[in-house]
N, C-alpha and C positions, 0 to 999 in steps of 0.2 A: 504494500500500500504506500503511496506517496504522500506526504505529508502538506498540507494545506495550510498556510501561515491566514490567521481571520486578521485583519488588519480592521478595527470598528471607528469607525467616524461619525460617529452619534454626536460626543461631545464638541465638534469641528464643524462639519459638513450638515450635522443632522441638526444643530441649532440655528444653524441659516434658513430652517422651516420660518413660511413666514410665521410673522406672531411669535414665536419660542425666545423664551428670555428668562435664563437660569443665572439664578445665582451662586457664589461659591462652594456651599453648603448641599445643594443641589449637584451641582457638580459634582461634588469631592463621592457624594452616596452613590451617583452613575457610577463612575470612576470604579470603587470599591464593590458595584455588583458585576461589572465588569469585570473586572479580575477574578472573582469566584466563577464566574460564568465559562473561564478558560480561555478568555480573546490573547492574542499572540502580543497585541500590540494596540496600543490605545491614543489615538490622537487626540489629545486633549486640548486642541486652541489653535489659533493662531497671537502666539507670544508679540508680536511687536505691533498687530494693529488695533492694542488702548492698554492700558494699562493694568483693567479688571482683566483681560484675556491673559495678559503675563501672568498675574496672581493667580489665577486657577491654573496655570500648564506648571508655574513652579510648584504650589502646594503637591497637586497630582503628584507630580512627577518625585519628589519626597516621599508620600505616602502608599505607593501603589510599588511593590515590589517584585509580582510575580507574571506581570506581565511588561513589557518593554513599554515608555510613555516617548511619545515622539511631540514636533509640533510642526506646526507649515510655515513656509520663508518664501518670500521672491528671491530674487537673482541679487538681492544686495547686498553688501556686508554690513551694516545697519542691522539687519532684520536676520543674519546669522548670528551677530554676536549678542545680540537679544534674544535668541533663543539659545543660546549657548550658556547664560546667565539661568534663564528658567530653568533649563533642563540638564545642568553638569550634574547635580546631585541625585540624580535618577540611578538608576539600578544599571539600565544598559541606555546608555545617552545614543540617543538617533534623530536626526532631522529631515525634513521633507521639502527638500525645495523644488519650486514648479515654474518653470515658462513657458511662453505659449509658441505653436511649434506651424500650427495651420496657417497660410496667405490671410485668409480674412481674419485672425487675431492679430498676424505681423504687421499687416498692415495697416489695421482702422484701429488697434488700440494699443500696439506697442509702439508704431509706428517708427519699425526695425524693421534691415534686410536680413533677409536668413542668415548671411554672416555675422550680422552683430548680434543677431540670438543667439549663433555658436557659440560667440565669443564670450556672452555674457555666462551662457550656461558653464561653460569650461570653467571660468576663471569663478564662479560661485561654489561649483563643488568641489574644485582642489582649497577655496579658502576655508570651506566645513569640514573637508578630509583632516585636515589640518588639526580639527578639536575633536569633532564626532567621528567615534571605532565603526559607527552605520550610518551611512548616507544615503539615500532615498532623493532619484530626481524624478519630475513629473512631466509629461509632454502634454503639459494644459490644450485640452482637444484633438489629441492625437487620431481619434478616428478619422478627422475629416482634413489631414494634414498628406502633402506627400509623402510617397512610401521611401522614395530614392533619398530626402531630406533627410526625414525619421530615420532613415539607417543611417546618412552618416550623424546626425546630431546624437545619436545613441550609443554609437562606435566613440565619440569623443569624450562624451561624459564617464564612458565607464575608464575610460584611458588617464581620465582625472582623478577619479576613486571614488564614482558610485558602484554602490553594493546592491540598489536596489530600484529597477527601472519599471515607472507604471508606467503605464497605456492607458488613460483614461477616455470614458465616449465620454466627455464630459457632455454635451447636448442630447444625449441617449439617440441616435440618428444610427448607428448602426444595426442592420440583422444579426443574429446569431453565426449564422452562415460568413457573414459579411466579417465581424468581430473576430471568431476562426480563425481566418485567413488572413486577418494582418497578423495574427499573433505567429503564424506558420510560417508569415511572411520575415519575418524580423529574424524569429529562432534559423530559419535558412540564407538569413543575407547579411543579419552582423558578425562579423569573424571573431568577435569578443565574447558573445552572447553567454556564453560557456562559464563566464567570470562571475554573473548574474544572477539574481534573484529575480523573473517577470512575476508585473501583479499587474491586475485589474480592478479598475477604479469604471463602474458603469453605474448615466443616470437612466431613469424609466421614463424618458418624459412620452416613447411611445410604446411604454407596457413592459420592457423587452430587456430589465436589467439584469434581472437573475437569470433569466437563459445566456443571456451572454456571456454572463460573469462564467455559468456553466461551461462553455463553447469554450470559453479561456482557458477554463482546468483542461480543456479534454487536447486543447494545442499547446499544452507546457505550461500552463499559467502556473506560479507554486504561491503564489500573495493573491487573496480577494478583497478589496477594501468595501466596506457594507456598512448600514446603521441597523440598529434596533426599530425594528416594522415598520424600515425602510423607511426614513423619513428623513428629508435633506431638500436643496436646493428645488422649485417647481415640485416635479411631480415624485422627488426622491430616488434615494440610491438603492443599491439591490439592497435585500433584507435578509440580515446575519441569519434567522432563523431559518429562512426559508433553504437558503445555500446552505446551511450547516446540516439540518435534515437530509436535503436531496441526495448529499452526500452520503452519510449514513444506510439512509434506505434503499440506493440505487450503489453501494458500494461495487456492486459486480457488474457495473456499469463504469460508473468512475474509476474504480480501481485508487480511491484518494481518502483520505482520514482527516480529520480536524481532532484540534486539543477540546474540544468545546463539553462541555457538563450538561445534556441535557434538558436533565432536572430542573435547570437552572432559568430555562427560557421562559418560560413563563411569568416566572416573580421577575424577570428583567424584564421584561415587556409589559409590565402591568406598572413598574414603578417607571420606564421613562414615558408612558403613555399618561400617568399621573403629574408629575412634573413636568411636562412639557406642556399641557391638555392637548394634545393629538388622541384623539379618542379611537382605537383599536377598531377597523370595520368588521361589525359581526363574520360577513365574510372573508375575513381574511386568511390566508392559508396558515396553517401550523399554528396560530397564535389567537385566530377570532372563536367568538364566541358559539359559532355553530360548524367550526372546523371539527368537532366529533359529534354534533346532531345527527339523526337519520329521522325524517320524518315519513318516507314516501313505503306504504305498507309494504311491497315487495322488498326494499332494503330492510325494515325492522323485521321482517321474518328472514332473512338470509344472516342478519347480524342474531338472531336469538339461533338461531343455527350453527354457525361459526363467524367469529367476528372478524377474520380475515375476507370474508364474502365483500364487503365493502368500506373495510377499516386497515388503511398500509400504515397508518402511524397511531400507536396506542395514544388515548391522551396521557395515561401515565409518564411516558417516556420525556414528554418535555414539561414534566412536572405540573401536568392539572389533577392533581392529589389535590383533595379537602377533605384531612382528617380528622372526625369530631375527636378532639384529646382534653380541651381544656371547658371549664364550663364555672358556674357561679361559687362554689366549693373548693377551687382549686387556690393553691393558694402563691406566694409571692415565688418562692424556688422555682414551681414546676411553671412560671408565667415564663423567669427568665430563663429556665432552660429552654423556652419551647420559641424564644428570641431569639437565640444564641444558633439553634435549629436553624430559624430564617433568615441567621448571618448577621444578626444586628448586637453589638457587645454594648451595653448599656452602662451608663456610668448609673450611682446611687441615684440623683435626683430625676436622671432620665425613667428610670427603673419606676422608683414612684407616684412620677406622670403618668405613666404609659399603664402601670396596673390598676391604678384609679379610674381610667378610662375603661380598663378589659371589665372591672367587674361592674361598673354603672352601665358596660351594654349587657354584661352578662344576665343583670337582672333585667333586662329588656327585652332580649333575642334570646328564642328557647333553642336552637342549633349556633354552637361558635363552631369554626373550620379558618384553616391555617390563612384564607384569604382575608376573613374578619380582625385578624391579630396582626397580619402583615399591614391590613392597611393603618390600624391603632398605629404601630410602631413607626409608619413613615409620617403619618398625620404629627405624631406629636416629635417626631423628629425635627420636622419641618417647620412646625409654630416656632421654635428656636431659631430658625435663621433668619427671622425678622420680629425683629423687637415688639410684647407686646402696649403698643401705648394706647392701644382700645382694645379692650374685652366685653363679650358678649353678659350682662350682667340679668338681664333679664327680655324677653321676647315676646310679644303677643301679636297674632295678628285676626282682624275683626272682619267681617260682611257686615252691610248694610242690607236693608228691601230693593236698595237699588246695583248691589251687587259690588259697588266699591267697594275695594278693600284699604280698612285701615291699618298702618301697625303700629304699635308701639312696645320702645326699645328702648333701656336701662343699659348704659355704659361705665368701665370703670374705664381712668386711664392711669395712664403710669404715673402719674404724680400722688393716689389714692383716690382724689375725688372721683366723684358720678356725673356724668350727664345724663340727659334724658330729651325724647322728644315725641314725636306726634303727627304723621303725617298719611294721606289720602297715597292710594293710587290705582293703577287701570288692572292690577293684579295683587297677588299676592307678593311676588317675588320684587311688583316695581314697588307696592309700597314700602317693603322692608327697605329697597337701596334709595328712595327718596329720606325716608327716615334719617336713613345713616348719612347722606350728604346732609341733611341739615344738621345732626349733629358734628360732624366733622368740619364743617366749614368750607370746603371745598368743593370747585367743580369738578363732577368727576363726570366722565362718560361713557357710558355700560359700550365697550364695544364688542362682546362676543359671550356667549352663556354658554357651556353645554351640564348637562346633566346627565347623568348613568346611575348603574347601580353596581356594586360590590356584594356576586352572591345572588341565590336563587331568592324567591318569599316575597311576602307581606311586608316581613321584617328587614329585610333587604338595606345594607349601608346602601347610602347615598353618596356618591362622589361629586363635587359641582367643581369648577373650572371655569373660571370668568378670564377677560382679560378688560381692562379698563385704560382709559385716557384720564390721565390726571395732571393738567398744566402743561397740557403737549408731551408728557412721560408717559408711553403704553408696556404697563407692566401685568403679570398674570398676575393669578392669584387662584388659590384651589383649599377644597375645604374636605375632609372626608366624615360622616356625622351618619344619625341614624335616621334622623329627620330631614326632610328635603328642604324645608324653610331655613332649619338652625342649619346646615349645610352653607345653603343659597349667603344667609346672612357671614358666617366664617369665611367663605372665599372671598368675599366682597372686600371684610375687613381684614384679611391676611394680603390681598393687594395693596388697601391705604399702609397696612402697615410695614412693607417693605419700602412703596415710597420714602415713606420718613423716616427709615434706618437710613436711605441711601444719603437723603439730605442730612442727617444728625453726623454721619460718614464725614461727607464733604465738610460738615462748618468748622469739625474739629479738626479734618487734616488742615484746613483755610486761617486756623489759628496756630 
């Protein structure tokens, strides 16, 4: 079996979804499920373009030790020695620099002759050979770039001391077939090629990224670069689960292995679809929510017959286990060992948030299952990385005969006191967030709601994910609760209250 390096660009590529806007804390917990997940290699940022992007690839690259943390560079020394800074303290320090290789990038936005792209490329990866033992170059658009180019710019870089050459479609414009055959194309016409590690970097923007990415393993590819349910740039990158399965279940096809843990895929795709609010489509393969439904009578009588009749991937296998273990009785040990299980090591005060929580739903939901506690544990993980200077302190919300709804809402904030306030609106959900701007003082702008549920029932957590405009700042915000209103109302105010960590951030670095 050939070995399959997952290269995940979630934290990179998959935050340039529009709308997605993670903070460090957020980060740092992807990062850290990441690495239990088995990814090869974790890009964590682009280090030199802002400063928050530096602080997250450095801390990462610090705390994350069993898988390699890399970051992305253009062709400058600037933006290598910047990430050089980030990423020396890393486990296995590697950098990713990328220039663009196709006429219509050289020409309408580098506005460079192929020569001077050589030239730049050369002279950027002998100045990273320099510091970083892995170098990673990129041929930003290489699908749609010349072949005779691409071979020699490819020939020159590895001649400088890259160790590791993508091919990205970066505008996802090639077939599978099409994809193939540059990679054939390369592997038979660079004379260095031998020296190399190839990886595949493909987007979806026409459906067609994990076949490709596939077509790439089956033409020498040994690097896939992917995000967690595929989520990145337009319509996103191929998706880790999807490729890392395929593999698995068609191994007598690929003839190819990944480091990847299964069991794992699922609690990772549930918490970057929670922090990110990209909400999982029920359809999605490997990961949605009706990927092991069978509704159609002829499939539930072949599946109560044998379940390989029309089931190639158990849901077991990528860890959709919901084991009833813990319930209203249980007590502080077997909470945190059943934390420790889901990967999360909890300091004292975390420990006592979070089982205050397990047992105020425990008296409320007659079935707990590992989903119900996982979500406790990121919920109250997450209040923590933004200050809180409003708390939910009391909530009601009313009908009239005319169907308004009113609501009224008791807050504490961080100084002790309470506010309180009182207001109409055209729903439930608008009166709670009218409420809350009038207490809070600001204008804010609901610009995006989604709502799900965590779990089968009546009793079913509620997950909500807003994302708001606040003073022209659009920040997310997500809440996980048992009620859909005290939900609604938590994510609203865990947005304002990252706001104001960020501004409380600034006035202090400003002093």
């Amino acid at each position: 079996m050939r070995k399959i390096d997952i290269f995940d660009t979630t934290l990179r590529d998959g935050e340039q979804s529009p709308g997605v806007s993670l903070n460090l804390a957020e980060k740092i917990e992807i990062a850290k499920q990441l690495e239990r997940l088995g990814v090869d290699i974790i890009e964590a940022g682009f280090p030199a373009s802002s400063n928050g992007d530096f602080e997250s690839v450095k801390t990462i690259a610090e705390v994350v030790k069993d898988s390699s943390v890399t970051g992305l560079s253009r062709v400058l020394k600037s933006d290598i020695d910047v990430a050089w800074e980030a990423l020396k303290n890393s486990a296995e320090p590697r950098i990713h620099v990328f220039v663009a290789t196709s006429p219509i990038h050289m020409k309408h936005k580098l506005m460079q002759t192929p020569d001077e792209v050589v030239e730049s490329a050369v002279s950027a990866v002998k100045y990273a050979a320099e510091r970083f033992p892995i170098v990673q170059w990129s041929a930003e658009d290489a699908c749609r770039s010349d072949r005779d180019f691409l071979v020699r710019i490819i020939k020159e870089v590895i001649d400088a001391g890259a160790r590791v050459i993508n091919i990205p479609d970066t505008v996802g414009y090639r077939s599978p077939n099409e994809y193939g055959e540059i990679i054939k194309h390369l592997r038979d016409n660079v004379p260095n090629i031998d020296k190399v590690k190839l990886s595949a970097h493909c987007h979806d923007d026409l459906g067609m990224a994990v076949a490709n990415s596939l077509s790439g393993i089956e033409n020498g590819i040994e690097q896939v670069e992917c995000t967690i349910n595929g989520i990145g740039e337009r319509a996103g990158n191929a998706s880790l689960e999807e490729i890392a399965v395929a593999l698995h279940i068609r191994k007598d096809h690929y003839q190819a292995e990944t480091n990847i843990k299964f069991n794992e895929i699922k609690r990772t795709s549930s918490l970057v679809s929670k922090l990110t609010g990209m909400i999982v489509p029920a359809n999605k393969a490997v990961v949605g929510a009706n990927a092991f439904a069978h509704q159609s009578g002829i499939h539930q009588d072949g599946m109560l017959k044998e379940k390989t009749t029309y089931e190639i991937i158990t849901p077991e296998l990528v860890g959709f286990e919901t084991k009833l273990v813990l319930g209203k009785l249980s007590g502080r040990n077997a909470f945190n060992e059943k934390a420790k299980e889901l990967g999360f090591e909890l300091d004292k005060n975390e420990l006592k948030k979070a089982f205050t929580a397990f047992k105020d739903l425990a008296d409320k939901k007659k079935e707990i299952t590992d989903d119900d506690i996982y979500a406790i544990l990121t919920e109250n993980r997450f209040e923590a990385s933004a200050s809180p200077y409003y708390e939910i302190e009391q909530l009601q919300v009313q009908y009239d005969t005319n169907n308004i709804a009113t609501a009224t809402i008791s807050l504490k904030t961080s100084d002790g006191g309470t506010v309180k306030a009182m207001e109409k609106g055209s729903g439930s959900v608008d009166a709670i967030y009218n409420t809350l701007e009038s207490i809070i003082g600001m204008k804010i702008v609901l610009k995006d709601y989604k709502l799900q549920s965590i779990g089968e029932g009546k009793d079913a957590l509620a997950q909500v994910n807003v994302k708001v405009d606040i003073n022209g700042k659009k920040i997310n915000g997500h809440a996980t609760v048992q009620d859909v209103l005290e939900a609604s109302a938590k994510a609203y105010l865990n947005a304002v209250n990252r706001v104001m960590t960020v501004q409380a951030n600034k006035k202090v670095a400003s002093n």
